[in-house]
mmCIF file of the N, C-alpha and C atoms, coordinates in Angstrom:
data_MODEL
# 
_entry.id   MODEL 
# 
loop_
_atom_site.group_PDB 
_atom_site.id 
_atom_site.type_symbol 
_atom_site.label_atom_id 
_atom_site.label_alt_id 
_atom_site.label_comp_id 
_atom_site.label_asym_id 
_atom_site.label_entity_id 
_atom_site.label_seq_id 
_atom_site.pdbx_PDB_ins_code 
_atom_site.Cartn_x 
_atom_site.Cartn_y 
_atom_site.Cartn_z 
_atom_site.occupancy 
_atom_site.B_iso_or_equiv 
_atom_site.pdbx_formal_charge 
_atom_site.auth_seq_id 
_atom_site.auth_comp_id 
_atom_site.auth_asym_id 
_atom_site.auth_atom_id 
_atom_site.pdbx_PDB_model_num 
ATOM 1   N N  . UNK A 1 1  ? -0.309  27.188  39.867  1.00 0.00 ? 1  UNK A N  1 
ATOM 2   C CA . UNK A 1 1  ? 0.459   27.127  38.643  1.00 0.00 ? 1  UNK A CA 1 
ATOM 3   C C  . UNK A 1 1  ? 0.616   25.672  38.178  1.00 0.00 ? 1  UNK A C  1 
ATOM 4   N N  . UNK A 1 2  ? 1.025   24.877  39.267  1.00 0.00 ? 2  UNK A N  1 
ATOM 5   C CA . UNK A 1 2  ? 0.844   23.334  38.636  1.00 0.00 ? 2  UNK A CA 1 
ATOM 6   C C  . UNK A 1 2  ? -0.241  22.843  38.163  1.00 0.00 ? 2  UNK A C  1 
ATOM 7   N N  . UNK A 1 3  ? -0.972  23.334  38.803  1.00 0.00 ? 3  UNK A N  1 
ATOM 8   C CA . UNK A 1 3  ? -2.991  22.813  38.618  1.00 0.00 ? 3  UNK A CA 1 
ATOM 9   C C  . UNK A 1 3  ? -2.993  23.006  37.281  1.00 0.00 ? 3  UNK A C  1 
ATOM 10  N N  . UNK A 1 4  ? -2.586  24.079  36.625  1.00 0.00 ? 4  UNK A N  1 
ATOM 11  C CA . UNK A 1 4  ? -2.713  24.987  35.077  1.00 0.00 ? 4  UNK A CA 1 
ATOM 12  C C  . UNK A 1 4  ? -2.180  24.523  33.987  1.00 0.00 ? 4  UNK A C  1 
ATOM 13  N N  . UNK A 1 5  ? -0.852  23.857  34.614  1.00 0.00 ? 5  UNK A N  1 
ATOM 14  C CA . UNK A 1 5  ? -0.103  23.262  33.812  1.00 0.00 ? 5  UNK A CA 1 
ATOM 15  C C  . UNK A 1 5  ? -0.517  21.797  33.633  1.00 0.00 ? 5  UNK A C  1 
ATOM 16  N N  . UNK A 1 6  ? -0.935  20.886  34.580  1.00 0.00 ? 6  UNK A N  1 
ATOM 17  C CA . UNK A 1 6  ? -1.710  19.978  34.492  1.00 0.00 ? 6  UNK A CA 1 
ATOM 18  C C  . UNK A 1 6  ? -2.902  19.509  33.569  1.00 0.00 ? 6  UNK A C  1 
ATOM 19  N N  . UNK A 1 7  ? -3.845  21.162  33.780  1.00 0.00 ? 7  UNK A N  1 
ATOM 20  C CA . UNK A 1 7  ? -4.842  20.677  33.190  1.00 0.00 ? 7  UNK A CA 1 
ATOM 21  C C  . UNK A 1 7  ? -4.526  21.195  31.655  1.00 0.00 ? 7  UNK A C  1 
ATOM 22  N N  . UNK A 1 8  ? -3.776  21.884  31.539  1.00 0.00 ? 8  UNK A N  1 
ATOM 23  C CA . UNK A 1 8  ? -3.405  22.457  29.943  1.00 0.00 ? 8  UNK A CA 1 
ATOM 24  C C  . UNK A 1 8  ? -2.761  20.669  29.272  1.00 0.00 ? 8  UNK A C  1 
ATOM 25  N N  . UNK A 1 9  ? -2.279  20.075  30.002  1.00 0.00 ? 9  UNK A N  1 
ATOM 26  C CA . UNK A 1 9  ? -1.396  19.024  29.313  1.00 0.00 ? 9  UNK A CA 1 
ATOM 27  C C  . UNK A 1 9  ? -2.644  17.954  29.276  1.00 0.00 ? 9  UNK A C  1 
ATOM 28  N N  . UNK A 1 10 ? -3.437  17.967  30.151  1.00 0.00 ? 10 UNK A N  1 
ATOM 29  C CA . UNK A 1 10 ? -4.904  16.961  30.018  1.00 0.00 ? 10 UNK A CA 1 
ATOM 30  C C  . UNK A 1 10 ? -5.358  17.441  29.062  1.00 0.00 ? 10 UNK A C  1 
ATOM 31  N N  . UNK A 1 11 ? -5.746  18.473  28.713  1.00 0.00 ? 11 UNK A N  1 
ATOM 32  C CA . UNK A 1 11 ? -6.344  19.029  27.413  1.00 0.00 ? 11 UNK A CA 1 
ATOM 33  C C  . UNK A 1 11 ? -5.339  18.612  25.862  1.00 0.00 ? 11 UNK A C  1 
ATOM 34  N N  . UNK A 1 12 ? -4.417  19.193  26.167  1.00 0.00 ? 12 UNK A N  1 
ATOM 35  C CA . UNK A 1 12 ? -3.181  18.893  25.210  1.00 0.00 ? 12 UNK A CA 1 
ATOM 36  C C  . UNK A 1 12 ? -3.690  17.405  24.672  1.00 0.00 ? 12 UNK A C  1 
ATOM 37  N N  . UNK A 1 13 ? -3.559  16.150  25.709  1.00 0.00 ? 13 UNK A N  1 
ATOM 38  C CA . UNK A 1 13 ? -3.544  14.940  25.528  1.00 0.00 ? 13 UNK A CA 1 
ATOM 39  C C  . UNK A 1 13 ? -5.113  14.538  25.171  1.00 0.00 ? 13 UNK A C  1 
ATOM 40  N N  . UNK A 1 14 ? -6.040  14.963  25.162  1.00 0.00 ? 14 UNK A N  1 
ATOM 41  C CA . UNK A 1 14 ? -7.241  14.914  24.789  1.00 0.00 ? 14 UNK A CA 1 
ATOM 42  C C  . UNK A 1 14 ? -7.547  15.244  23.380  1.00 0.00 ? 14 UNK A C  1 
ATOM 43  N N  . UNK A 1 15 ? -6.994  16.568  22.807  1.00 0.00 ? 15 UNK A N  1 
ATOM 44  C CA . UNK A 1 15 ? -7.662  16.712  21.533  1.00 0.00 ? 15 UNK A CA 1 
ATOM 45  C C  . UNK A 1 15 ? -6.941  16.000  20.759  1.00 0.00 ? 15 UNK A C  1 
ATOM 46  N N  . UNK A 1 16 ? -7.875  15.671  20.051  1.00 0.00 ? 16 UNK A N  1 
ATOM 47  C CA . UNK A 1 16 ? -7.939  14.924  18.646  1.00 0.00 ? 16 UNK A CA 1 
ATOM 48  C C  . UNK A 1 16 ? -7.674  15.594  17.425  1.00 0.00 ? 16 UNK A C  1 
ATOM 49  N N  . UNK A 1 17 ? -7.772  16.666  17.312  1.00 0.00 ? 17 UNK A N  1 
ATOM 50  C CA . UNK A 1 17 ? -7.665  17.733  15.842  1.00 0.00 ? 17 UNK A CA 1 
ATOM 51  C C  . UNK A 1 17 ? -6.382  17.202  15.031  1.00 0.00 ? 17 UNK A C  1 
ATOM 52  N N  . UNK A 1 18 ? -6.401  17.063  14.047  1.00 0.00 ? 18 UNK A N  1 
ATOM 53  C CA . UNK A 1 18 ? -5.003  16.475  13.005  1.00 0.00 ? 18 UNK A CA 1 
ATOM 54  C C  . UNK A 1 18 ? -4.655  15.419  13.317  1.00 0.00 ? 18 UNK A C  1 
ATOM 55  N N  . UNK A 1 19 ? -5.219  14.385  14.076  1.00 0.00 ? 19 UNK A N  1 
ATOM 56  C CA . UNK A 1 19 ? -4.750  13.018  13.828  1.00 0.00 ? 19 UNK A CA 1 
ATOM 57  C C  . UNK A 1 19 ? -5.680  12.486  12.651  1.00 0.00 ? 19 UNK A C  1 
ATOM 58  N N  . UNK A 1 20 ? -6.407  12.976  11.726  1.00 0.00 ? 20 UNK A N  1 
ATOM 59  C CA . UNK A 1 20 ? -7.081  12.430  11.006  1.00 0.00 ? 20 UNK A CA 1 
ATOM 60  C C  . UNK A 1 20 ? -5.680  12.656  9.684   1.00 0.00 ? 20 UNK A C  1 
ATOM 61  N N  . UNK A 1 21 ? -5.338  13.573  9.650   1.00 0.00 ? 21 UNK A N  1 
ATOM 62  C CA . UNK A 1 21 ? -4.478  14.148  8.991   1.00 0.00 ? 21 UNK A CA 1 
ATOM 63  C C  . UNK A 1 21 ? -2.945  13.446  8.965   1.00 0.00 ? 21 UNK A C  1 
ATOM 64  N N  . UNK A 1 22 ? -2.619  13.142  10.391  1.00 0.00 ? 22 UNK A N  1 
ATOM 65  C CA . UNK A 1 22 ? -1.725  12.334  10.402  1.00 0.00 ? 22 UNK A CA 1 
ATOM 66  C C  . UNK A 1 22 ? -1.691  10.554  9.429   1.00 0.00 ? 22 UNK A C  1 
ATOM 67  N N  . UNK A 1 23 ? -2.429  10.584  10.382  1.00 0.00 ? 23 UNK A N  1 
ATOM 68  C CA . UNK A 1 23 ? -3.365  8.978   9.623   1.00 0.00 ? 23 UNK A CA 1 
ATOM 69  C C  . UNK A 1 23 ? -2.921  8.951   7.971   1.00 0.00 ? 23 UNK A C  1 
ATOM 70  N N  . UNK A 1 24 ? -3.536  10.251  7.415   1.00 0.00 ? 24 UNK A N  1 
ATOM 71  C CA . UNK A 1 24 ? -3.574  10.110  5.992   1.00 0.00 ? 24 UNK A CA 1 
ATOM 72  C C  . UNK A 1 24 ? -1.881  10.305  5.645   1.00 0.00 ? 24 UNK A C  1 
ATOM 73  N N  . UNK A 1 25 ? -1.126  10.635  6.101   1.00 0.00 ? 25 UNK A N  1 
ATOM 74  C CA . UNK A 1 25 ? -0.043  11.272  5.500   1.00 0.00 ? 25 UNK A CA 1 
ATOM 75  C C  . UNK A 1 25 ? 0.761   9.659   5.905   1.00 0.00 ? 25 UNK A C  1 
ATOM 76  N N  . UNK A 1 26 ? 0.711   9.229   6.804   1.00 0.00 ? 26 UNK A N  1 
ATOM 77  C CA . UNK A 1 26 ? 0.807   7.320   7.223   1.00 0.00 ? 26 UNK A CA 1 
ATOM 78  C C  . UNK A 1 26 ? 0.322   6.948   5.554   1.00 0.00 ? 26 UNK A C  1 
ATOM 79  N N  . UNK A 1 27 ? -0.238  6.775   5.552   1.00 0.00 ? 27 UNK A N  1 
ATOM 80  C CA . UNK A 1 27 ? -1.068  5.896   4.120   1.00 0.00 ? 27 UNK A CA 1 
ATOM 81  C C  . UNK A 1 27 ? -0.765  6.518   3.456   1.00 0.00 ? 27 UNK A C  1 
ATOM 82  N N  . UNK A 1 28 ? -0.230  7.699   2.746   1.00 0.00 ? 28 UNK A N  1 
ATOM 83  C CA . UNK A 1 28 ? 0.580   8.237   1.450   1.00 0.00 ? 28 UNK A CA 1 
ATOM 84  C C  . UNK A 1 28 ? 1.754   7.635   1.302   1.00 0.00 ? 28 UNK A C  1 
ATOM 85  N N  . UNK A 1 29 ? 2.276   7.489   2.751   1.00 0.00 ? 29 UNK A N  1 
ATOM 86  C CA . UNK A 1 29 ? 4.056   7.531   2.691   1.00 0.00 ? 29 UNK A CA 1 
ATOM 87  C C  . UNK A 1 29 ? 4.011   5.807   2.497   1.00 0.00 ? 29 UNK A C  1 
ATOM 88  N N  . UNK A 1 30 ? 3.211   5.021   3.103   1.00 0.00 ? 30 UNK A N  1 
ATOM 89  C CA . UNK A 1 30 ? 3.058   3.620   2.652   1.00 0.00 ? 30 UNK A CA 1 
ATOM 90  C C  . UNK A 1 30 ? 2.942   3.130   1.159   1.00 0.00 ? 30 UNK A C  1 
ATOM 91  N N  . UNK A 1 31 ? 1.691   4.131   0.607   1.00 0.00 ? 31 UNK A N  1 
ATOM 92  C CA . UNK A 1 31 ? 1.271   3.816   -0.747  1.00 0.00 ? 31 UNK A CA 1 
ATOM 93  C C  . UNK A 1 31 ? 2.376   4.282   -1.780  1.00 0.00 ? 31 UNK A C  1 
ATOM 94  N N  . UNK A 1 32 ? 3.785   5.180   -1.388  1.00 0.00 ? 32 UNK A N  1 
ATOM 95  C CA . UNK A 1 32 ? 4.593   5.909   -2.160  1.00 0.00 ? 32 UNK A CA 1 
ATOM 96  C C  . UNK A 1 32 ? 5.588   4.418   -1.663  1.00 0.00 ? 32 UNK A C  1 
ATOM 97  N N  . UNK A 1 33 ? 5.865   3.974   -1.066  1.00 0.00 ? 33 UNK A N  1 
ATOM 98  C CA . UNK A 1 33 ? 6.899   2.674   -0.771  1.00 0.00 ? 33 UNK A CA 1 
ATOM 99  C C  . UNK A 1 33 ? 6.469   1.769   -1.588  1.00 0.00 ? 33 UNK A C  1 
ATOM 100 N N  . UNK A 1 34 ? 5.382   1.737   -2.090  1.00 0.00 ? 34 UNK A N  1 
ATOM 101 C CA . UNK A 1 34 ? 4.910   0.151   -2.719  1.00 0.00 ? 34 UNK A CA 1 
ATOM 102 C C  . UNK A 1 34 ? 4.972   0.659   -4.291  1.00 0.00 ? 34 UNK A C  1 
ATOM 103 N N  . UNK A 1 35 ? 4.536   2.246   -4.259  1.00 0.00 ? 35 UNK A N  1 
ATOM 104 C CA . UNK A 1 35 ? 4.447   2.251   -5.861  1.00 0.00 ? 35 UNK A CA 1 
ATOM 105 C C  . UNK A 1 35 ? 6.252   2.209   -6.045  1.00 0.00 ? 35 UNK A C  1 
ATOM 106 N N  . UNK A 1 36 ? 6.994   2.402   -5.490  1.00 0.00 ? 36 UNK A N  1 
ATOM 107 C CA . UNK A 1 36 ? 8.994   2.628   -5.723  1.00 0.00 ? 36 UNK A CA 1 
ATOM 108 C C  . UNK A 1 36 ? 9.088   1.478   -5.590  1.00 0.00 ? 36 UNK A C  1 
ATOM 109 N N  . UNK A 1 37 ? 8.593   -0.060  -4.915  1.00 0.00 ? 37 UNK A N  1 
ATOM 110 C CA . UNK A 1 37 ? 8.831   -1.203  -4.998  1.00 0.00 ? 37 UNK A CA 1 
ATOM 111 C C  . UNK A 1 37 ? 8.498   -1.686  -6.469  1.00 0.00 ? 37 UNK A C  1 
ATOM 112 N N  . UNK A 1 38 ? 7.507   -1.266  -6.685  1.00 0.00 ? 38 UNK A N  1 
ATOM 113 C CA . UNK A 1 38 ? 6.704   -1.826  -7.654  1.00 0.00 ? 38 UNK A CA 1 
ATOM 114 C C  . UNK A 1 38 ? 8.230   -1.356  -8.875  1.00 0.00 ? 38 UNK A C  1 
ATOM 115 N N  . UNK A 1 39 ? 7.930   -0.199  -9.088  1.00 0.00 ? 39 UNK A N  1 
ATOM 116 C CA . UNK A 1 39 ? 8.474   0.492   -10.874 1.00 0.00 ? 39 UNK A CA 1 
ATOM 117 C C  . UNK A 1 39 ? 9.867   0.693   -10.255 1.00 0.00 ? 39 UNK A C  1 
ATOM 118 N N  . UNK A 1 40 ? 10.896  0.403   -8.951  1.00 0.00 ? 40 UNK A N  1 
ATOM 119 C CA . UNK A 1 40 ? 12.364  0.232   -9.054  1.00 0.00 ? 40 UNK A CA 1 
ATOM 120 C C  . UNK A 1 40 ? 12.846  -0.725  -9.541  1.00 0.00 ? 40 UNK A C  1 
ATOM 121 N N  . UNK A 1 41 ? 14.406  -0.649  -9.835  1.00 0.00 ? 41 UNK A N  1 
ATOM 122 C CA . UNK A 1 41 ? 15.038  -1.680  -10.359 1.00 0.00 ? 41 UNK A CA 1 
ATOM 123 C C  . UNK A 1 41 ? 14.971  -1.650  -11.455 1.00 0.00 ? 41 UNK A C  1 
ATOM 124 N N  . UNK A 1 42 ? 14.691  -2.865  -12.279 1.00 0.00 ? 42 UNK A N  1 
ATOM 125 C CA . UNK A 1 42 ? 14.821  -2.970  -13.614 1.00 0.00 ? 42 UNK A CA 1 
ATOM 126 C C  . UNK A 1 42 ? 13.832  -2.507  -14.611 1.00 0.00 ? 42 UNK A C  1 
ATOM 127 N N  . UNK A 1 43 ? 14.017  -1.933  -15.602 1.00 0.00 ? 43 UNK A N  1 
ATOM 128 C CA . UNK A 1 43 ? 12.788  -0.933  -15.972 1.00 0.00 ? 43 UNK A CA 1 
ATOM 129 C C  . UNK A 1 43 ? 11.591  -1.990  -16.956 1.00 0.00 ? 43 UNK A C  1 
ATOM 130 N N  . UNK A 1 44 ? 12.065  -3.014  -17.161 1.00 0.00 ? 44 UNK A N  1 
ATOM 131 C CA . UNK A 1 44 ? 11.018  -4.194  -17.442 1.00 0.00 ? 44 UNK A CA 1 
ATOM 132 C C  . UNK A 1 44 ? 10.539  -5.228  -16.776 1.00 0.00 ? 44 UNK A C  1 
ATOM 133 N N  . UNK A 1 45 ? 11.147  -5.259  -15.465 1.00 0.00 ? 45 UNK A N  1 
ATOM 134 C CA . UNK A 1 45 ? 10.891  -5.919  -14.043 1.00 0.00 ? 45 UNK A CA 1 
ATOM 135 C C  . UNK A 1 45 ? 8.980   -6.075  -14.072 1.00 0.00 ? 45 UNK A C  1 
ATOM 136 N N  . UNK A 1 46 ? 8.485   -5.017  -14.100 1.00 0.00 ? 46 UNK A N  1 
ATOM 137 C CA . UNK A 1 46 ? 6.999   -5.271  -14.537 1.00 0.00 ? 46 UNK A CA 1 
ATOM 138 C C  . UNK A 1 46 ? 6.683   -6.000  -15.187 1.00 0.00 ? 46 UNK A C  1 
ATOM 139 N N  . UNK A 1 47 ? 6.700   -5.759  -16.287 1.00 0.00 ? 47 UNK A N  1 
ATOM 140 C CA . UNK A 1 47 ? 6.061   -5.767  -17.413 1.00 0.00 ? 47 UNK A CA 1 
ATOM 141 C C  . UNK A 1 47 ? 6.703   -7.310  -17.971 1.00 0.00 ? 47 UNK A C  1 
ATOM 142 N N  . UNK A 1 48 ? 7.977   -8.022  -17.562 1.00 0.00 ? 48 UNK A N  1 
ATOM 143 C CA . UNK A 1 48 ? 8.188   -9.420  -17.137 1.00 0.00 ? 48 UNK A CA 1 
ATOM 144 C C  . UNK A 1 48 ? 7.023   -9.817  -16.724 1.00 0.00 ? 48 UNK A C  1 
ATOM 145 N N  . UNK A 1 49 ? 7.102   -9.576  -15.631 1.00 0.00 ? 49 UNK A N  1 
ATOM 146 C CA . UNK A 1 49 ? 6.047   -10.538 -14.573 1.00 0.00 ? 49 UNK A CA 1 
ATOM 147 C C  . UNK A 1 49 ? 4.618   -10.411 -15.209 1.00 0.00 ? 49 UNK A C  1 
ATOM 148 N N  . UNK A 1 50 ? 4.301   -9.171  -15.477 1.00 0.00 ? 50 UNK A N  1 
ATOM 149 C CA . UNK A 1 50 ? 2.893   -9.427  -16.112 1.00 0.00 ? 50 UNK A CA 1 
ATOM 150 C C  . UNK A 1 50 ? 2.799   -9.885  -17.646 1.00 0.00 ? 50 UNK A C  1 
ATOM 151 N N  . UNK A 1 51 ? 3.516   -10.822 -18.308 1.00 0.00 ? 51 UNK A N  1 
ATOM 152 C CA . UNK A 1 51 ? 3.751   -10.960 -19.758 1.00 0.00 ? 51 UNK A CA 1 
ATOM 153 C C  . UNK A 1 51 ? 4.143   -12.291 -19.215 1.00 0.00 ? 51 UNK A C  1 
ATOM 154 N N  . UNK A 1 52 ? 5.000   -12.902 -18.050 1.00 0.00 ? 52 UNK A N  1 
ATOM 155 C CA . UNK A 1 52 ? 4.514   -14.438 -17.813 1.00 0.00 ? 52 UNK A CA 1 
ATOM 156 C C  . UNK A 1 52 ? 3.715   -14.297 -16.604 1.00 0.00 ? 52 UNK A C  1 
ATOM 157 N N  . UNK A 1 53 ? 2.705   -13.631 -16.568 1.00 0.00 ? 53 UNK A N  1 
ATOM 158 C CA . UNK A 1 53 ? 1.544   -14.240 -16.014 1.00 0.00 ? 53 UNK A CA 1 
ATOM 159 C C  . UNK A 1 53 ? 0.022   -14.638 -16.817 1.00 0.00 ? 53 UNK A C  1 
ATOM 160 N N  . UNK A 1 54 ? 0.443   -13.677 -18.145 1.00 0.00 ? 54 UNK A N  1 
ATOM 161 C CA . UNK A 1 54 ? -0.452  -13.726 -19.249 1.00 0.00 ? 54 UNK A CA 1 
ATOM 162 C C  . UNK A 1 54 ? 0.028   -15.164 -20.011 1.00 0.00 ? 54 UNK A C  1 
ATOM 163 N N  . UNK A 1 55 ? 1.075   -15.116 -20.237 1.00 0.00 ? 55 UNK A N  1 
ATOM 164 C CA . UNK A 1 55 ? 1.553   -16.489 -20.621 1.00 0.00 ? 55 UNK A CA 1 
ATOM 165 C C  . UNK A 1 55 ? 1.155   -17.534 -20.393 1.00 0.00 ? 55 UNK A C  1 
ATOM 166 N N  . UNK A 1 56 ? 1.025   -17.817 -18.482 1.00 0.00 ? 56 UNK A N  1 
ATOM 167 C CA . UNK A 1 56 ? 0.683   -18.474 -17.683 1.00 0.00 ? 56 UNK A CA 1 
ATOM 168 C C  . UNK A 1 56 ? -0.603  -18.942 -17.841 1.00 0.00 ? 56 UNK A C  1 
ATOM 169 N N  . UNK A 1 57 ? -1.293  -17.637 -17.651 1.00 0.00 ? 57 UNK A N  1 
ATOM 170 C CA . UNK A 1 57 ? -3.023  -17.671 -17.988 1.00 0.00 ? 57 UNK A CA 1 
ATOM 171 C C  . UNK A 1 57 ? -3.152  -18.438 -19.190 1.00 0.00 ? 57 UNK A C  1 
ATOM 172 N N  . UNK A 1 58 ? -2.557  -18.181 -20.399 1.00 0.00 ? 58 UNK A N  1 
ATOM 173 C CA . UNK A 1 58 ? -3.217  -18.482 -21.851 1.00 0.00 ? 58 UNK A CA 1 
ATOM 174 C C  . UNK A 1 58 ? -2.525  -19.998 -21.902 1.00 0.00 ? 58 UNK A C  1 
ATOM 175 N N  . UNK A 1 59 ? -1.782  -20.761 -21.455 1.00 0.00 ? 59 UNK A N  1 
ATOM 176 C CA . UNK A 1 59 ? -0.984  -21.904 -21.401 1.00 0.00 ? 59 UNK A CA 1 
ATOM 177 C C  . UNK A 1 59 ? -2.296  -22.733 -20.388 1.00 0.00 ? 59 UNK A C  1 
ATOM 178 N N  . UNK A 1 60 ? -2.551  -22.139 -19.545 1.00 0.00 ? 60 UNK A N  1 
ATOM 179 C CA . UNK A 1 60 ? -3.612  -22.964 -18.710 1.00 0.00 ? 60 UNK A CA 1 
ATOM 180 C C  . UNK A 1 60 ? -5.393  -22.940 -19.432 1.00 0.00 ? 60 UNK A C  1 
ATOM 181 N N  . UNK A 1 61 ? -5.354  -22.103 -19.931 1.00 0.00 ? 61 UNK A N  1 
ATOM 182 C CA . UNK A 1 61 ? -6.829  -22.421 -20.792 1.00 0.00 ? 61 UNK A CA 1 
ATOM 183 C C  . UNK A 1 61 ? -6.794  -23.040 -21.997 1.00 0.00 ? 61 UNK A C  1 
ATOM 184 N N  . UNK A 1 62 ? -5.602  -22.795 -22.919 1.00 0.00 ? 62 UNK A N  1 
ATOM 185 C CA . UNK A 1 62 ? -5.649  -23.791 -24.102 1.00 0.00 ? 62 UNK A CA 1 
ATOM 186 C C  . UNK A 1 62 ? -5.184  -25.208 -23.078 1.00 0.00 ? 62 UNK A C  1 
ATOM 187 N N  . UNK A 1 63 ? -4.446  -25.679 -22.195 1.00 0.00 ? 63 UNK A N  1 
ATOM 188 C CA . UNK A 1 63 ? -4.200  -26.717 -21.801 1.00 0.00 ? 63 UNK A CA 1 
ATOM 189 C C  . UNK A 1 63 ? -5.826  -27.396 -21.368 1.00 0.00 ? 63 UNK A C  1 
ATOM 190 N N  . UNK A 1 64 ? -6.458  -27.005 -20.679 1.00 0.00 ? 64 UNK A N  1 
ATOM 191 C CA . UNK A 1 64 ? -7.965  -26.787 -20.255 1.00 0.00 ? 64 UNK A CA 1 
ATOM 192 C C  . UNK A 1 64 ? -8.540  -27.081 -21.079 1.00 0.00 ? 64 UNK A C  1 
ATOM 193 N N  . UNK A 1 65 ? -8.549  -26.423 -22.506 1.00 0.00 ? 65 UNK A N  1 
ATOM 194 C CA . UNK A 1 65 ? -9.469  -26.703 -23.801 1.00 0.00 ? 65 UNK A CA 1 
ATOM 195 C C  . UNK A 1 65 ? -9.054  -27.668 -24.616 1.00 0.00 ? 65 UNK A C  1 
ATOM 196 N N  . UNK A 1 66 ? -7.944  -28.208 -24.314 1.00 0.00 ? 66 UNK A N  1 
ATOM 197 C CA . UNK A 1 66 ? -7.698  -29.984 -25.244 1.00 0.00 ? 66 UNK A CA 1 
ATOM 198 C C  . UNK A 1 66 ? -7.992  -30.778 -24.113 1.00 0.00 ? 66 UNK A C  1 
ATOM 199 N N  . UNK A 1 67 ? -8.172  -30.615 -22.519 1.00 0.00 ? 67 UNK A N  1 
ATOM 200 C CA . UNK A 1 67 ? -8.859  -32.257 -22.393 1.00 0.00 ? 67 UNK A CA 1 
ATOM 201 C C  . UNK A 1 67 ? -10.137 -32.761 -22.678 1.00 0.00 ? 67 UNK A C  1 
ATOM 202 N N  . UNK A 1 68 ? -10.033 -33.877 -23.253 1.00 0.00 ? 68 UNK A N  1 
ATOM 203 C CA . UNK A 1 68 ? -11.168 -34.649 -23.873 1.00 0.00 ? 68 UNK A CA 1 
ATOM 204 C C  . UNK A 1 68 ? -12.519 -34.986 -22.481 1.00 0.00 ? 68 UNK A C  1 
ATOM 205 N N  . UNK A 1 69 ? -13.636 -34.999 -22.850 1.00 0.00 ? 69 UNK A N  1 
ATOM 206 C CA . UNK A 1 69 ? -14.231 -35.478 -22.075 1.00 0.00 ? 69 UNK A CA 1 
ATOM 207 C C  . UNK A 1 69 ? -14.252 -37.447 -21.936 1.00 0.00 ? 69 UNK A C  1 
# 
């Protein structure tokens, strides 16, 4: 009876079936934390940051395009 129970729990600890599955449901619950980081808080918190980064961008190429050679 121990032998049985032994080798049932070696087996147990061997298969692999649904850890692929696990894995993925890991990387949903990650990718669902970053998109609630991203769009929480303030509802223009985005759209700030990407409006002075465009800013940023267009301030550094006209700055770029007046130096003289």
């Amino acid at each position: 009876m121990l032998l049985n129970t032994y080798v049932k729990l070696q087996n147990f600890f061997k298969d692999e079936r649904g850890v692929t599955a696990i894995e993925y449901a890991i990387i949903g619950v990650a990718v669902s934390a970053i998109v609630l980081a991203v769009f929480a808080g303030d509802a223009n918190s985005l759209k700030t940051a990407l409006s002075g980064a465009v800013t940023t961008i267009t301030d550094n190429i006209t700055s770029a395009n007046n130096i003289k050679p």
